[in-house]
C-alpha positions as CSV (number, residue, x, y, z in Angstrom):
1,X,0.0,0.0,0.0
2,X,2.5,2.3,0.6
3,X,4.8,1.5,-2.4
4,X,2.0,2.3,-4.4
5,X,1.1,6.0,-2.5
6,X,5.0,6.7,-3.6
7,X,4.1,5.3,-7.3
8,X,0.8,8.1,-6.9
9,X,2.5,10.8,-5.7
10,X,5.4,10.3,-8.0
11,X,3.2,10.8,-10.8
12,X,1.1,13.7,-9.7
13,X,4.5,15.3,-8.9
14,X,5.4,14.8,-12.3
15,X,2.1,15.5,-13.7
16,X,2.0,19.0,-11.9
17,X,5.7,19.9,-13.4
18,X,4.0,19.3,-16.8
19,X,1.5,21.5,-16.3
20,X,3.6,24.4,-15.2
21,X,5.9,23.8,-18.0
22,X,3.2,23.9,-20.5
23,X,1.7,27.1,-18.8
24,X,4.9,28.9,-19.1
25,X,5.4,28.2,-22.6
26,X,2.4,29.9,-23.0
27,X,3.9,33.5,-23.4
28,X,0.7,35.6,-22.3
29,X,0.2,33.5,-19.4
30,X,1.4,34.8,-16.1
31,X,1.5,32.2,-13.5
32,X,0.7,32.0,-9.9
33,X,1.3,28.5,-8.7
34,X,0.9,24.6,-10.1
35,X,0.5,22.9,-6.5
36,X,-0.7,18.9,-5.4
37,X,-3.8,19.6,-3.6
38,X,-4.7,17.8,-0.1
39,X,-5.2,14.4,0.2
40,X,-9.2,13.9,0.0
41,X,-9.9,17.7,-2.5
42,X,-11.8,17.1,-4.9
43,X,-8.8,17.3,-7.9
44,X,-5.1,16.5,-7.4
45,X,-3.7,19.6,-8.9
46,X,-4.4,23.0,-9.3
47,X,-2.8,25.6,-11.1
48,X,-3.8,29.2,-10.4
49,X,-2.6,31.9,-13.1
50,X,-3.9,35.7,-14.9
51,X,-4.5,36.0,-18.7
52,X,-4.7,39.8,-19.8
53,X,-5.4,40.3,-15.7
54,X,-7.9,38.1,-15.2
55,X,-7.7,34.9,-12.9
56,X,-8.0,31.3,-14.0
57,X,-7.6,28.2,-12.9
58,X,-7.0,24.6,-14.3
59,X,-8.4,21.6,-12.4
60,X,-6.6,18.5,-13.1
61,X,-7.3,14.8,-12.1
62,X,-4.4,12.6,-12.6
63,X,-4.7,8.8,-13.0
64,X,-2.4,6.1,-13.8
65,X,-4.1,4.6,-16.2
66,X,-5.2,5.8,-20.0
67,X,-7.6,3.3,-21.2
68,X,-10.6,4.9,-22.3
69,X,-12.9,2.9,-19.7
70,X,-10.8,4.5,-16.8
71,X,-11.2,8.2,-18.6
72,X,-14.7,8.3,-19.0
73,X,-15.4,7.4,-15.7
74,X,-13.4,9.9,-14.1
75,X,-14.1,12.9,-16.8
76,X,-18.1,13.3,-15.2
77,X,-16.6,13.6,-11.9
78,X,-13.8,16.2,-12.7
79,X,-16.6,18.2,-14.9
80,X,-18.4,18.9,-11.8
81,X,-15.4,19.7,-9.5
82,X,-14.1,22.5,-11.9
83,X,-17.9,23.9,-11.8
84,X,-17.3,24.5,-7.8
85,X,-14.1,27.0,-8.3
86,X,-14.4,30.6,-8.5
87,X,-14.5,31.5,-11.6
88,X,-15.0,27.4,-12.5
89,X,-11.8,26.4,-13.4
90,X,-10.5,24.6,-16.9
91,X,-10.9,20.8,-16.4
92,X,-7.6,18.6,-17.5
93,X,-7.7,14.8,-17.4
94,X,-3.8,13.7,-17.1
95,X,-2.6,9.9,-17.5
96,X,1.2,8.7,-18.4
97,X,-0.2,8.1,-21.7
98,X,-3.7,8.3,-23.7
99,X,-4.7,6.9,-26.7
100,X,-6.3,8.4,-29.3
101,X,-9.6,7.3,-28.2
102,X,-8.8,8.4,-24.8
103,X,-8.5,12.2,-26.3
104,X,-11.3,11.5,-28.4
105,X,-13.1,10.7,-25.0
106,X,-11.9,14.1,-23.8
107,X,-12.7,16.1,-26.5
108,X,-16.2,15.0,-26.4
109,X,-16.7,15.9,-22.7
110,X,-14.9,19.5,-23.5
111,X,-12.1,18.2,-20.7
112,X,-8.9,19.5,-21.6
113,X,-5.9,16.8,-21.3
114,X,-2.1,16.0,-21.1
115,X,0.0,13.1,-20.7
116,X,3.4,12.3,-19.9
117,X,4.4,11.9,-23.5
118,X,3.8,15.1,-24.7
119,X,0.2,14.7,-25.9
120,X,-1.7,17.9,-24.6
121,X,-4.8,19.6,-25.6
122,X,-5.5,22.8,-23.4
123,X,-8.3,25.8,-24.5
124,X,-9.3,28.6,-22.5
125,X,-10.8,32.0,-23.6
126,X,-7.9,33.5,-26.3
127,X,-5.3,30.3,-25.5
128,X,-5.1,27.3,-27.5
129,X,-2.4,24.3,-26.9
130,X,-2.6,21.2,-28.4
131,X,0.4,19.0,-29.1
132,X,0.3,15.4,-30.7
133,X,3.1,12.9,-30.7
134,X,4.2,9.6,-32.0
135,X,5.4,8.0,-29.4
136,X,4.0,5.4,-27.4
137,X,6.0,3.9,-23.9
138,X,7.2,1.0,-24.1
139,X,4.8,-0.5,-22.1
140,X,1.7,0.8,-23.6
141,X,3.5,-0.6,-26.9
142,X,4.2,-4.1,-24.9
143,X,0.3,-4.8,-23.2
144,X,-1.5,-3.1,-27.0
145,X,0.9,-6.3,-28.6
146,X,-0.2,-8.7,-26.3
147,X,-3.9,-8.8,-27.1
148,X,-3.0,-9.6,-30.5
149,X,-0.8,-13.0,-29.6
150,X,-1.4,-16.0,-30.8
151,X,-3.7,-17.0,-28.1
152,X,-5.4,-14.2,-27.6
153,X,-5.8,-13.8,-31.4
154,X,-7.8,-16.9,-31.2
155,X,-10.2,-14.8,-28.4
156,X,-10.7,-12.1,-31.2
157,X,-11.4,-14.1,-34.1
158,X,-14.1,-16.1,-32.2
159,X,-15.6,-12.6,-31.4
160,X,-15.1,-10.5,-34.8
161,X,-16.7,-14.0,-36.8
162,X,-20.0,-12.7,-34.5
163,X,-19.6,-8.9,-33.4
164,X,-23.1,-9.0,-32.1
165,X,-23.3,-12.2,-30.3
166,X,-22.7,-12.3,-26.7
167,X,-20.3,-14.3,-25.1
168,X,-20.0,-16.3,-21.5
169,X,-16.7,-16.7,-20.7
170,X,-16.9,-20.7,-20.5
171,X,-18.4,-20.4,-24.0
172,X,-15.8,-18.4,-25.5
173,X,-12.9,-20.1,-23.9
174,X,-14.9,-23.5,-25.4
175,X,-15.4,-21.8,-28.8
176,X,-11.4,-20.4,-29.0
177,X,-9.9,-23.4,-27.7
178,X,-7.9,-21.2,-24.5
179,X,-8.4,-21.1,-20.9
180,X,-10.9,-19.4,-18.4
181,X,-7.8,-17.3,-17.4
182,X,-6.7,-16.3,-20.5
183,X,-10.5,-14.8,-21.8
184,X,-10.8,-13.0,-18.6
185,X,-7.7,-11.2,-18.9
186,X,-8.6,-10.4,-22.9
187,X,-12.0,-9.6,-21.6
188,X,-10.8,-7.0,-19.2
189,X,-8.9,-5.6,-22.1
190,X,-11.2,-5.2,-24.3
191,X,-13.7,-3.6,-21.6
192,X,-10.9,-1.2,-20.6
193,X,-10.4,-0.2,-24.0
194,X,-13.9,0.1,-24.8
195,X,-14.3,-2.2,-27.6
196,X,-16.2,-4.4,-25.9
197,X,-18.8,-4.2,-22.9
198,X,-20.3,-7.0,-20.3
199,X,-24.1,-7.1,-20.8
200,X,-26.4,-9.8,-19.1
201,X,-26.3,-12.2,-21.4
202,X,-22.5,-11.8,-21.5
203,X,-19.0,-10.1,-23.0
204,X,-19.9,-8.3,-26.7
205,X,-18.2,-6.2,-29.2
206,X,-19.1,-2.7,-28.8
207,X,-16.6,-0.6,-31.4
208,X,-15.2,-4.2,-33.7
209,X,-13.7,-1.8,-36.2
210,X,-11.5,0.4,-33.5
211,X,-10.6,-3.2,-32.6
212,X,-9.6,-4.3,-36.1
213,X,-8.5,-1.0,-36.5
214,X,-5.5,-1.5,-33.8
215,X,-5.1,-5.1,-34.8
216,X,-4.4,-3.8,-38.1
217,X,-2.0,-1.4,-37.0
218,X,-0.3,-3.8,-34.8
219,X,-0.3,-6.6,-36.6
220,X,2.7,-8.8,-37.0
221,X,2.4,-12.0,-39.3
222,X,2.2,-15.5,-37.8
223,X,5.3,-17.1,-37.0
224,X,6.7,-19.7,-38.8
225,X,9.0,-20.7,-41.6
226,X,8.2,-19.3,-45.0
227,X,9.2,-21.2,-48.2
228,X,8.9,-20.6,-51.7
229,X,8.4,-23.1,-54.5
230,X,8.2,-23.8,-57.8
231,X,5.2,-25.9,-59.6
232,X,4.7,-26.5,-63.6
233,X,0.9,-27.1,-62.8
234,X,-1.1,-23.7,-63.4
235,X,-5.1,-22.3,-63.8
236,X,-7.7,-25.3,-63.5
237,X,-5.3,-28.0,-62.6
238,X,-3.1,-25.9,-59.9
239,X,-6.4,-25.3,-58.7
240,X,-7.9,-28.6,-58.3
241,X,-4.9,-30.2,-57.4
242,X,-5.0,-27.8,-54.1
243,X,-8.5,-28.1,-53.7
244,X,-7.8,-32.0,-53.5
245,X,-5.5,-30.8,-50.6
246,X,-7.0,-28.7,-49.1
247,X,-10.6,-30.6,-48.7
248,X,-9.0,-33.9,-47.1
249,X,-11.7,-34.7,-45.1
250,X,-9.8,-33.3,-41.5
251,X,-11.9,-31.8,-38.6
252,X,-9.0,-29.2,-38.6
253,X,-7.4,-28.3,-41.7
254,X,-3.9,-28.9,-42.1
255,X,-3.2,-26.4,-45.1
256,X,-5.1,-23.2,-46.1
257,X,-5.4,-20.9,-49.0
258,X,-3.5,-17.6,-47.2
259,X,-3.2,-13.7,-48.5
260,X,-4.2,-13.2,-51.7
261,X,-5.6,-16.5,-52.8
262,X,-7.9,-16.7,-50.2
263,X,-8.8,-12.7,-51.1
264,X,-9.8,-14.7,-54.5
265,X,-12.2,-16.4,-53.6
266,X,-13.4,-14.3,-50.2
267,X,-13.7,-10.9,-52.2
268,X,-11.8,-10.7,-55.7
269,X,-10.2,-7.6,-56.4
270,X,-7.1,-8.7,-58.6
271,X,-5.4,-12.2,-59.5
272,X,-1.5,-12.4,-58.8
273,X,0.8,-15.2,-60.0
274,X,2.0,-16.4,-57.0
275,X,-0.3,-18.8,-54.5
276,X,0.3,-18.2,-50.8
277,X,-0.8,-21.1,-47.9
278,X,-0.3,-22.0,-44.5
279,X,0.2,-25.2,-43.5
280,X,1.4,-27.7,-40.7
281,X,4.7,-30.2,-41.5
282,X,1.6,-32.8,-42.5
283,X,0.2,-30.4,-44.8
284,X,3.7,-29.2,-46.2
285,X,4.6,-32.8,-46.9
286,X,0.8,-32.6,-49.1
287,X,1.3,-29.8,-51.1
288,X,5.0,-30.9,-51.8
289,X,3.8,-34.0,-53.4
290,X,0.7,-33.0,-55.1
291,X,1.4,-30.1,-56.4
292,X,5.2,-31.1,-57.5
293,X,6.4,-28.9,-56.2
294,X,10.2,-28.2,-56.2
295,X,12.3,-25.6,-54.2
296,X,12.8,-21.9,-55.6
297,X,15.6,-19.5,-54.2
298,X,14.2,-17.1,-56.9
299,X,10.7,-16.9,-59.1
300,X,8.7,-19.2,-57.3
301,X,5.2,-19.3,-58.0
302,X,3.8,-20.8,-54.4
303,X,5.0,-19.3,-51.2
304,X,4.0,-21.5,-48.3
305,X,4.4,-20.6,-44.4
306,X,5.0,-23.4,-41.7
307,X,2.7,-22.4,-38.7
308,X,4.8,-22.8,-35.4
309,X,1.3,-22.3,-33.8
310,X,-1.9,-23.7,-35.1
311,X,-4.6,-21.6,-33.9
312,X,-5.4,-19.4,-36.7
313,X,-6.8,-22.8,-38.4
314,X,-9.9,-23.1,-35.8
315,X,-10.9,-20.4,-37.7
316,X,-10.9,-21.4,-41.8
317,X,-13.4,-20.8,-43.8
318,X,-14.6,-22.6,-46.9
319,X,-16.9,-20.3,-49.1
320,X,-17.0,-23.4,-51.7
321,X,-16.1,-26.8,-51.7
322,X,-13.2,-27.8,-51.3
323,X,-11.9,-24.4,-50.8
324,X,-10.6,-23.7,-47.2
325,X,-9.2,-20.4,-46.4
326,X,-7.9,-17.9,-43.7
327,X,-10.8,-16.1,-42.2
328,X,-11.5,-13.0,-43.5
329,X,-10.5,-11.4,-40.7
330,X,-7.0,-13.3,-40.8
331,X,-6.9,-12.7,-44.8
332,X,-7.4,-8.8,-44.1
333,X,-4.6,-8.6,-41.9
334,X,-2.1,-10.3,-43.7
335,X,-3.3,-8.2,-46.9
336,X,-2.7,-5.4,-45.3
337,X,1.5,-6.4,-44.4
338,X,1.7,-7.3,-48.3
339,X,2.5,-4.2,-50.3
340,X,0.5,-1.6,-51.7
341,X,-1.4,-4.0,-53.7
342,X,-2.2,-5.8,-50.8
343,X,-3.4,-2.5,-49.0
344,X,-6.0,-2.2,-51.9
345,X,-7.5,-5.9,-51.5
346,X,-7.5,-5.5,-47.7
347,X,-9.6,-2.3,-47.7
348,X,-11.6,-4.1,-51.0
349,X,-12.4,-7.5,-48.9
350,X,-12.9,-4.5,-45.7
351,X,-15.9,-2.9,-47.2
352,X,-17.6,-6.3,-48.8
353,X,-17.2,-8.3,-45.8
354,X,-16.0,-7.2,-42.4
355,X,-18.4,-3.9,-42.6
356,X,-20.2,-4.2,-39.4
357,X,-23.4,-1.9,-38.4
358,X,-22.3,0.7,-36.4
């Protein structure tokens, strides 16, 4: 308890020298004081200063965490404790780091905000301060990565195959194939970050495109070994030949049409020469031998990654027979890492499937 008093008064020390620096690169700000208020006041920092001689104040409440969840909750309250100064003072919200949602959150309540970063956002009669930056800490960037693990990714495609359905956890750890643990921690994630909320009948998407969004802009491709190969077979027999593959009769699949040839048959936008899969070492050792293929240092014409962790299979889908591909919330994501090309089909397969009422 008191280690983490010290970690809170740490950071609204800090918080309060941000403030005052801000104010005094204001030039047409004269200021009075930037002080830590009591223990039990209704803010935890107040700064008192004149503009063009007249007296204003900035309220700030300082919390250490960002996530929008934690921001709205605390914005209603600081609203009404800036009403109760004389004259009511400028509310800021302050926060080691805040998203973009966060300051979205902010702006929408007309609450003023800073971080720690540099991320500021300060208006007040003839001022007007707003900085944006880049940089995220490293921890923000470490805990945003690991929602979009392998595990966890398994959590998120359950839920963006069904935005609207809600979830029990014991269903959804069922339906993803992880533990209890593992969906409650992703569930508190996604409540924290607003994309998802906890209704009666159980955890549901709220905001699945800011999800995909940050997926998106996260995203790193599945590990695993990529090869590239050469086949003579092309059009209608390369195709049946993989179909053949492809539709062995597993439960699970063991190879899947990745990338762009599953964008063909999820939502065409363009053919490319080159047929991309994931597979397993059993369905490697498949698509070796029937479709002949034959190793390629340079022109192949079939690229095929090696999982190193199966997961993303749970979640194929076959929109003809015989044809089993990435999701098209797996496909849209690995479009997206392919080039500028890729870009195009990923924002093409975007609007025709993954387009979810708002």
């Amino acid at each position: 308890m008191l280690k983490a008093r010290l970690e809170v008064n740490e950071l609204e020390t800090q918080a309060a020298e941000a403030v005052a620096a801000l104010l005094r690169s204001v030039p047409v700000i004269h200021m009075e004081k930037v002080e830590l208020t009591p223990p039990g006041s209704s803010v935890d920092i107040l700064a008192e200063f004149s503009l063009n001689g007249n007296r204003r104040f900035l309220a700030c409440e300082v919390k250490p965490f960002g996530q929008p969840r934690h921001v709205r909750a605390a914005l209603f309250q600081l609203r009404k404790a800036a009403e109760k100064f004389d004259p009511p003072a400028m509310p800021i919200f302050i926060a080691p780091y805040l998203s973009q949602e966060a300051q979205a959150l902010c702006r929408e309540f007309d609450v003023g905000y800073l971080d720690l970063v540099g991320n500021a956002r300060i208006t007040f009669d003839t001022v007007f301060i707003e900085r944006q930056v880049d940089t995220k800490p490293p921890a923000v960037q470490r805990n945003l990565k690991s929602i979009f693990k392998p595990k966890s990714a398994q959590i998120l495609r359950v839920l963006l195959r069904d935005p609207g359905r809600a979830w029990r956890v014991a269903d959804l750890a069922q339906a993803s194939n992880v533990s209890l643990g593992h969906v409650s921690n992703v569930r508190s994630e996604l409540v924290d970050r607003e994309w998802a909320e906890v209704t009666d009948d159980g955890l549901r998407l709220s905001r699945p495109d800011g999800l995909l969004d940050a997926w998106r802009d996260a995203y790193e491709p599945p590990a695993g070994e990529r090869m590239g190969f050469y086949t003579t077979l092309h059009g209608q027999s390369l195709e049946v030949s993989a179909r053949r593959v492809l539709s062995s009769g597993r439960d699970t699949p063991n190879a899947v049409f990745a990338s762009f040839s599953a964008a063909h048959w999820l939502a065409p936008y363009g053919r490319v020469s080159t047929q991309y899969f994931y597979a397993d070492s059993g369905g490697l050792v498949a698509l070796r031998d029937t479709l002949k293929l034959s190793p390629a240092t340079s022109g192949a014409n079939i690229v095929i990654t090696v999982l190193r962790d199966h997961g993303l299979f749970n979640d194929a889908t076959q929109p003809a027979p015989g044809v089993v591909c990435t999701s098209p919330v797996q496909t849209y994501l690995d479009l997206g890492v392919a080039g500028e090309r890729g870009a195009e089909a990923a924002e093409h397969l975007r609007q025709e499937l993954l387009s979810w009422r708002k």
